[in-house]
C-alpha positions in Angstrom: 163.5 125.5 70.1 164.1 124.4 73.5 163.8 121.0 74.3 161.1 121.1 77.0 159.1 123.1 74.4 160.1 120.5 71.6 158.6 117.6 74.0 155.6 119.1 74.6 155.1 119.9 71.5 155.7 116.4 70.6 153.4 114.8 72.9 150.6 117.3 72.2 150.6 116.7 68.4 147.5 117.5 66.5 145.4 117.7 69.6 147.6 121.3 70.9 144.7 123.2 70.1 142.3 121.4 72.0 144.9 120.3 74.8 144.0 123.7 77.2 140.4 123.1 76.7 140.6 119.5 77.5 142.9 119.9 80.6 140.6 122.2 82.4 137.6 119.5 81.9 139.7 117.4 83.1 140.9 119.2 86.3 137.0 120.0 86.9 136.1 116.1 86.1 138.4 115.2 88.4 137.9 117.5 91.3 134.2 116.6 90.9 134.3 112.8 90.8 136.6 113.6 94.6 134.3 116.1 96.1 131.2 114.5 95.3 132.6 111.5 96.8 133.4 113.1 100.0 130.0 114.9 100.5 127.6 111.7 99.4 130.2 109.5 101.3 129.9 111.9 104.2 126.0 112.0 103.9 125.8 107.8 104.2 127.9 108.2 106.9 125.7 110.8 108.7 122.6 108.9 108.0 124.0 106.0 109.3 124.5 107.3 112.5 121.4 109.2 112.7 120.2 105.7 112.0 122.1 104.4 114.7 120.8 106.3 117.6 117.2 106.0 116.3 117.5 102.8 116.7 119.0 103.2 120.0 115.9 105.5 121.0 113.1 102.7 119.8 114.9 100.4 122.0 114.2 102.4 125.0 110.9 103.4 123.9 110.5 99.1 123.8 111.7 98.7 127.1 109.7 101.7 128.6 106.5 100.0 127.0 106.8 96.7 127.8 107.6 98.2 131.4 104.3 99.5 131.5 102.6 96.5 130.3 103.9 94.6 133.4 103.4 97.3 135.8 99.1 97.2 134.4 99.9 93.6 135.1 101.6 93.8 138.3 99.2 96.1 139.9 96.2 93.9 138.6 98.1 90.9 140.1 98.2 92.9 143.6 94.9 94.1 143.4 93.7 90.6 142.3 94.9 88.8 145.5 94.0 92.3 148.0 90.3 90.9 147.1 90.7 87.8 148.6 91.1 89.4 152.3 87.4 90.0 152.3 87.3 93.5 152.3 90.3 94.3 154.6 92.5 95.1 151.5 96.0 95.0 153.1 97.7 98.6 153.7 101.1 97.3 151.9 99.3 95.8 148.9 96.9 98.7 148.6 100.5 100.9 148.8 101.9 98.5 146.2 99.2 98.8 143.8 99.0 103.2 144.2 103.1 103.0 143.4 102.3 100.7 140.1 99.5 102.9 138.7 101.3 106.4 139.5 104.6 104.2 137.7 102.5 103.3 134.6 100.6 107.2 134.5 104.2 108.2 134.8 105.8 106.2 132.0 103.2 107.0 129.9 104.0 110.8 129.8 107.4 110.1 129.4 107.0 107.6 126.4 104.4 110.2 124.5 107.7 112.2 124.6 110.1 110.1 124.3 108.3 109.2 120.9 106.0 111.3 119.4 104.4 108.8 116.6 103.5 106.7 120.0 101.5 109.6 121.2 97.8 109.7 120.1 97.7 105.6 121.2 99.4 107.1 124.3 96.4 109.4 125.0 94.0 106.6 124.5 96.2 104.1 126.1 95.9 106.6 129.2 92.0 107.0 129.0 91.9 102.9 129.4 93.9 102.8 132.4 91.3 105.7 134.1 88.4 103.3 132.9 90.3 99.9 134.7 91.6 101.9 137.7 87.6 103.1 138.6 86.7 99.6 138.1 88.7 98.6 140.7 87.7 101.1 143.0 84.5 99.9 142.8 85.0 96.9 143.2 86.8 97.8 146.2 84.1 99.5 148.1 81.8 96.6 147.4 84.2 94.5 148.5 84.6 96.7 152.1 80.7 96.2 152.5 81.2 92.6 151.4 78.7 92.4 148.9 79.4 90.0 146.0 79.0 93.1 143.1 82.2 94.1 143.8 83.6 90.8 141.5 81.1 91.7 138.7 83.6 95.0 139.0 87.0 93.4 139.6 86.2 91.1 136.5 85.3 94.2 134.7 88.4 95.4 135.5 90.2 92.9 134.2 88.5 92.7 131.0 89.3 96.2 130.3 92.9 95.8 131.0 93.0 92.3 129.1 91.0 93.3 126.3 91.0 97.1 126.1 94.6 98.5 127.6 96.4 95.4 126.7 96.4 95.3 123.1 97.6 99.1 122.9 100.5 98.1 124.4 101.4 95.1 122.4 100.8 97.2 119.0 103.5 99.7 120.5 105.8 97.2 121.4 105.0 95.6 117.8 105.6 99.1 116.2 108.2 99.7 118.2 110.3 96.7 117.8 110.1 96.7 114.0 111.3 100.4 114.1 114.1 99.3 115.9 114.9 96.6 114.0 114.8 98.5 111.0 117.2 101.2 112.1 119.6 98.4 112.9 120.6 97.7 109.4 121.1 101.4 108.6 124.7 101.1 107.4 125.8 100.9 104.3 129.2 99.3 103.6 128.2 98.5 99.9 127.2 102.0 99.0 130.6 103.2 100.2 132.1 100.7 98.4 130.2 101.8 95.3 131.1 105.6 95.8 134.5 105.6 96.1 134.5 102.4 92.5 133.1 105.7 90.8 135.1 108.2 91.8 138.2 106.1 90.7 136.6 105.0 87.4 136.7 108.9 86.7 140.0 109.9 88.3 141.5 106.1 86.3 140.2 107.7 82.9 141.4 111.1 83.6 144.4 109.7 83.8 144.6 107.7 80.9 143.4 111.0 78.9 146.3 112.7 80.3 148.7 110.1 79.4 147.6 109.9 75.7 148.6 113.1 75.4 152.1 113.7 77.2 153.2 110.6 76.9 153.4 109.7 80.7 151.8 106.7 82.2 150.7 108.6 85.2 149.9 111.7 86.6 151.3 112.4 90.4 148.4 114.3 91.3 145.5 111.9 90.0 147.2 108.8 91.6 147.4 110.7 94.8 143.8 111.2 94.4 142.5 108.0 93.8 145.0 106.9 96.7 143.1 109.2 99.4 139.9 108.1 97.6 140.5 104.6 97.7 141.8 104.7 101.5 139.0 106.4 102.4 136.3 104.3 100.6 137.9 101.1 102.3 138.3 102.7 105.9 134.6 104.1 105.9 133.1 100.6 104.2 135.1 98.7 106.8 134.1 100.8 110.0 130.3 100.1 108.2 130.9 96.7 107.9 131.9 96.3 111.6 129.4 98.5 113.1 126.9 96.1 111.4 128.0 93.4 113.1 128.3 94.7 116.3 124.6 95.9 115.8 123.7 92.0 114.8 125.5 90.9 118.3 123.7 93.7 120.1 120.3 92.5 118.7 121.1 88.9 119.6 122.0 89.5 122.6 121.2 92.2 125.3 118.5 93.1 122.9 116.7 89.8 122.4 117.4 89.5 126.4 115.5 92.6 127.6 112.9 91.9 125.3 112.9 88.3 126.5 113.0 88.9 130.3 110.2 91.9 129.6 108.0 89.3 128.0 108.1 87.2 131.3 107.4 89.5 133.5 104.6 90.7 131.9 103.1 87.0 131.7 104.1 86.3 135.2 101.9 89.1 136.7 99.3 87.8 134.3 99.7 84.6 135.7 99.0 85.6 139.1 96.0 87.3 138.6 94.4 84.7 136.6 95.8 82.9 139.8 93.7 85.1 142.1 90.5 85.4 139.6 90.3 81.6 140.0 90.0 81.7 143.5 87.8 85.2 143.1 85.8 83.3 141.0 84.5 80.5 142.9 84.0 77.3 140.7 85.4 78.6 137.6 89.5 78.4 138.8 89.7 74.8 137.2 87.7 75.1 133.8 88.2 78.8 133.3 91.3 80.4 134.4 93.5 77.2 134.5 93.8 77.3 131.3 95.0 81.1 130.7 97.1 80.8 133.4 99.1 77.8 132.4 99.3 79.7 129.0 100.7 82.8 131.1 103.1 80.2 133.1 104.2 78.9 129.6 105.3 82.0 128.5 107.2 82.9 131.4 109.1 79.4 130.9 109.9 79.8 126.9 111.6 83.4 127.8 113.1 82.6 130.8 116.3 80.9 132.2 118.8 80.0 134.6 118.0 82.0 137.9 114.8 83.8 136.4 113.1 80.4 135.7 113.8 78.9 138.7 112.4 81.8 140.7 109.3 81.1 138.4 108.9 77.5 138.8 109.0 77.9 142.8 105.6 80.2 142.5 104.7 77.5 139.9 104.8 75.4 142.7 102.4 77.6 145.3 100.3 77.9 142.6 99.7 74.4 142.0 99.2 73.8 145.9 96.3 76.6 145.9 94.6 75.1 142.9 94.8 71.8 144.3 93.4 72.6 147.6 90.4 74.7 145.7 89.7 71.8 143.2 89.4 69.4 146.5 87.1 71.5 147.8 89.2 72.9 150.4 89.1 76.9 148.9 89.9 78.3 152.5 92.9 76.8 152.6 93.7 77.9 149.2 92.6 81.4 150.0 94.8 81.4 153.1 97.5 80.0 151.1 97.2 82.8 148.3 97.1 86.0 150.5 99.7 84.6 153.4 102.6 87.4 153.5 105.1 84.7 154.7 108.6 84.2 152.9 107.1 81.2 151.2 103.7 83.1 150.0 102.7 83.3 146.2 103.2 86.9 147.3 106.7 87.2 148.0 108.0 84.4 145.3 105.8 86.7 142.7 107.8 89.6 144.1 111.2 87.9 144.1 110.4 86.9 139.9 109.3 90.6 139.6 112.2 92.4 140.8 114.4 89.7 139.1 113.1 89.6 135.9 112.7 94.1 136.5 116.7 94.4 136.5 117.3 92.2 134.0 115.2 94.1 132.0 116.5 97.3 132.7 120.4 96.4 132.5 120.1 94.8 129.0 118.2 97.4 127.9 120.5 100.2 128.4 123.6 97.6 127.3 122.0 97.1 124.2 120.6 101.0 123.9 124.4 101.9 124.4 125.6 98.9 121.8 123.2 100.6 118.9 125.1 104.3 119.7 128.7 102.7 120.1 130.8 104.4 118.0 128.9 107.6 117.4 131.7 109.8 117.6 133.8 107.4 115.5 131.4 107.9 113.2 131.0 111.5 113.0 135.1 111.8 113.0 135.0 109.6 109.8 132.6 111.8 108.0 134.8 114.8 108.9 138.1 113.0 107.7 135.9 112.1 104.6 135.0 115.3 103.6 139.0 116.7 104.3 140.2 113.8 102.9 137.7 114.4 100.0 139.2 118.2 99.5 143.0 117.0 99.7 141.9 114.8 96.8 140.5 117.2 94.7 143.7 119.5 95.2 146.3 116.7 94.5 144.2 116.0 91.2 144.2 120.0 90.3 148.0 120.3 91.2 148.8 117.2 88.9 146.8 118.8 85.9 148.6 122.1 86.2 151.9 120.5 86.0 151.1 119.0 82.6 149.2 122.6 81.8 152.4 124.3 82.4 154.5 122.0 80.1 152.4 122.1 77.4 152.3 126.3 77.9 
């Protein structure tokens, strides 16, 4: 007998019988435990990304919401302090107030398809704003004629924004948000991890089977199997691992800031107008609208800092010159001081917070929209690799099984 024939025989024993049968369940065990690998490995890669960029997209939908909320606010601020020029509303606020609502009917549209869950609140979100914007057109015209009605309309206004529009919009940013944050933790290191422990713990007791048998303590193919399987687990749970924490810096950072700086503006407008309905309100500034207005100001100064609360604090300071004048009894002067269109007015400083607090908003939000999809082609390369990487695998372990199927033959 020859002696390769002798040596198989040898190492085959009383199993030669079986041997065949058993190396073929062990090539198809083998290949398996590789190729499932690759596609489930693949899958959690996918769905992490898709995860990924839906968080990305409820980020935006966030900072398009809150950005409506402050232009409600912003054109109730305006249209606020226009009533105070008894009846000659001026041309630029009445311009600035037009550009806020057509902003905010504008936004609306796009968030309804930005996200389509949002867009039955959308709808009835928009039906509000048509019930506060005719408010305030009456109270306009009454205003015109100069006949006090026209507040008993302005504060209706206001009450439908405050009570009605208001609390639409903080259940979609709410909703929103939590979406988002959800989304954020969609990668899964551990999983990988778990994958590829399995596909070794198969390919590792292949291997053993094989040895038993021929008398060899490993099989070329199967150890470059688990090799690709094991570089490939690591590489994948690693690129996981760091995508998570970029997506934890992103969230506490330009993330937290644009939700931050949205949150202040919104309050600011608010402010003002409870600044203007004080004055609207004659008599009730003090006991009334002090108090929601310092709890506006507060706001502004717990999600603010640096340039954006210093801007506040200097309308702060207008504002506590026009309440003191209209607690002493001198509301003219307080009125004059609230509707001057100087570089100094409550006007312009409200502006100058505004447009501050607006671009903060918007450059944080897209630097943290384009931190949550950083990496996205990374991602999708490492799922292709995977799955090749996967196949290569499952050859290497086929090809190591046929050498020791054409010994024993």
């Amino acid at each position: 007998m020859p002696q390769a024939q002798g040596s198989a025989a040898r190492a085959t024993g009383p199993f030669s019988e079986n041997v065949p049968r058993l190396l073929n369940r062990l090539q198809a065990l083998a290949v398996a435990a590789c190729l499932v690998f690759g596609v489930a490995a693949a899958v959690v890669q996918v769905l992490s990304w898709q995860a990924a960029g839906r968080a990305a997209d409820n980020t935006e939908q966030v900072v398009l919401v809150q950005r409506i909320q402050s232009l409600l606010l912003r054109a109730d601020a305006v249209a606020t302090n226009s009533y105070l020029s008894d009846g000659l509303e001026p041309a630029d606020a009445r311009a600035e107030y037009d550009e806020a609502i057509d902003d905010v009917l504008r936004l609306i549209t796009l968030a309804a398809e930005a996200q389509p869950a949002d867009r039955n609140v959308l709808v009835e979100l928009n039906q509000k704003v048509s019930a506060y914007t005719n408010a305030v057109s009456q109270a306009r015209d009454y205003n015109r004629q100069q006949l006090p009605i026209g507040i008993a309309y302005l504060n209706e206004a206001g009450s439908t924004l405050r009570t009605e529009a208001q609390p639409i919009l903080t259940a979609l940013v709410d909703t929103n948000s939590a979406r988002a944050e959800d989304e954020m933790h969609g990668q899964h290191p551990f999983w990988l991890l778990g994958l590829g422990l399995l596909a070794l713990l198969v390919l590792f007791w292949a291997n053993r089977q094989v040895a038993q048998r021929f008398r060899r303590r490993f099989n070329l193919g199967l150890v470059v199997a688990a090799a690709v399987v094991a570089v490939l687990a690591v590489v994948t749970a690693g690129h996981a691992v760091l995508k998570n924490n970029d997506d934890d810096a992103t969230r506490d950072g330009a993330y937290t800031e644009a939700i931050e700086a949205a949150t202040a503006r919104t309050a600011a407008n608010n402010a003002a107008a409870f600044d203007s309905l004080g004055l609207v309100n004659r008599g009730s500034g003090q006991s009334l609208y002090e108090p929601l207005y310092d709890a506006q100001s507060q706001l502004v100064l717990d999600n603010t800092d640096g340039e954006l609360q210093q801007l506040w604090r200097a309308y702060d300071g207008v504002h506590d010159k026009i309440r003191g004048d209209d607690n002493d009894g001198r509301w003219n002067a307080a009125v004059a001081t609230a509707i001057s269109t100087d570089a100094q007015s409550p006007r312009a400083r409200l502006a100058s917070f505004d447009d501050a607090a607006a671009a903060v908003v918007d450059s944080a939000g897209q630097e943290a929209s384009d931190g949550f999809r950083d990496g996205e082609i990374l991602s999708i390369a490492l799922a292709i690799i995977t799955l090749l990487g996967a196949i290569l695998a499952a050859g290497a372990a086929t090809r190591g099984i046929d050498v020791r199927r054409r010994e024993f033959s």
